[in-house]
C-alpha positions, 0 to 999 in steps of 0.5 A: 371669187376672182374672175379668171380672165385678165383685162390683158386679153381684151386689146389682142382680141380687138385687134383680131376683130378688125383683122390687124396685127396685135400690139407688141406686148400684148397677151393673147387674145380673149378666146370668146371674143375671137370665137364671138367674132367669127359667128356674128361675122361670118369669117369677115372682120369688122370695119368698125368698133366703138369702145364706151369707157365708163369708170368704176361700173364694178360687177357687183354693182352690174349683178345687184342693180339690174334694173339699171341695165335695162334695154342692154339686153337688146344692145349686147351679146357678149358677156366678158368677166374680167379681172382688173390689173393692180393697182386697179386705178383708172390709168392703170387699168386703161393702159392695160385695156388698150396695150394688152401688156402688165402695169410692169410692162406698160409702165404706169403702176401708180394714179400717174398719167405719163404717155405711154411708150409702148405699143398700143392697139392705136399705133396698131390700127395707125400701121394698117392704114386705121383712123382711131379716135378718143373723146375724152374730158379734162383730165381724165386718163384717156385724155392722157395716156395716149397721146402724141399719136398720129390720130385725133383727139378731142378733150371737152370739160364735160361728159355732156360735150363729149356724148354730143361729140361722139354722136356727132362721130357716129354721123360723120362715120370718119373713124375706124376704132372710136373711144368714148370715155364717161367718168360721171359714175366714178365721180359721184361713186368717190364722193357718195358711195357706190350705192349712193341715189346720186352715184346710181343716178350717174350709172343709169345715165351712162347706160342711157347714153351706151343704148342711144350709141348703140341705136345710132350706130345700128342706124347708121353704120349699116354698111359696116361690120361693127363692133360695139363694147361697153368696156369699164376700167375697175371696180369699186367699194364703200368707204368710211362716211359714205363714201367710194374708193378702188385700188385694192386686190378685192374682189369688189374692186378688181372683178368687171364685166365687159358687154359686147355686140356686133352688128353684120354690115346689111 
């Protein structure tokens, strides 16, 4: 079955999270999430989020592997099914995440990876005075898409350079709005099959990496209203020959679901 809320929910519900006026194109935002907001916070506004952007994690895969998910219990709240936006490929997907607004509307409706033009929730957080980061690699979508802001970019060759640069951000506490993009699961899932010992391998590592980013931000981000999301982009199938694939309008490819928690300033 299809999850009923779409991914374009999601960026004019952070946008409320921090208290800043929404992207121009955006959807309305995610009822739970605002409702979320104002429970964990008390009526305040986070000063804070951090995004963890792992590709491919498909629901069915989050709902038939618990066991690889072990200690986000502790490090989420927040459970927001989503339905993907077609194509449900990874520019696609992540132009959706972070405009709010319909492939149609954002302009990327193919594995292409233009700047987007339109507004964004990182032109948003640039307006109110904001400092948002992405930490990316190669040639990855995030690496693109978003570009030529007045903000900071930091793209490396490998996932390992951008975990150590996001904990490095984390340390500092320079940034308001932080982007981590992982693509390991999606890489080996493509040439091994979602279920694949080598892709799960991957999958387990990115949960690993999300529950040490979660203990540090707990750590040292005391003093902050925060928000912290584990956010991926679509899902995923098996192909023939073993190996993975995304893109079509199925339910294995298109229902994701996002983990959040936020963490009262102490």
């Amino acid at each position: 079955m299809r999850n009923e809320k779409n991914l374009d929910t999601l960026c004019a519900a952070l946008a409320y999270a921090m208290g800043i006026e929404a992207p121009a194109e955006s959807a309305p935002a995610s009822p739970e999430m605002c409702a979320y907001i104002d429970e964990k916070l008390g009526g305040r506004k986070a000063d804070r989020i951090f995004m963890y952007n792992p590709d491919a994690v498909a629901q069915w895969v989050y709902e038939k592997y618990p066991a690889l998910f072990n200690g986000m219990e502790d490090r989420t709240e927040l459970t927001l099914p989503f339905s993907a936006v077609m194509p449900c490929v990874t520019p696609v997907c992540f132009g959706t995440m972070y405009t709010g607004a319909q492939p149609a509307v954002h302009g990327i409706q193919a594995y292409t990876k233009p700047v987007i033009a339109i507004d964004t929730i990182f032109d948003a957080l640039i307006r109110a005075g904001k400092k948002p980061v992405i930490v990316s690699y190669g040639n990855s979508s995030l690496s693109k898409i978003y570009l030529e802001r007045d903000m900071d970019y930091f793209i490396y060759s490998n996932v390992d350079a951008v975990n150590a640069k996001a904990a490095e951000i984390i340390l500092k506490d320079e940034y308001d709005f932080v982007v981590v993009y992982n693509g390991n699961y999606d890489t080996l899932m493509h040439r091994t099959g979602p279920e694949s010992v080598f892709a799960l391998g991957e999958l387990r590592s990115n949960v690993r990496t999300f529950c040490t980013f979660s203990d540090m931000i707990a750590e040292h981000w005391k003093h902050h209203d925060t928000l912290v999301g584990f956010a991926m982009d679509h899902g995923c199938h098996e192909i023939d020959e073993g190996s993975g694939s995304h893109g079509l309008d199925m339910d294995e490819d298109m229902n994701i679901t996002h983990l959040y928690k936020a963490y009262p300033a102490e």
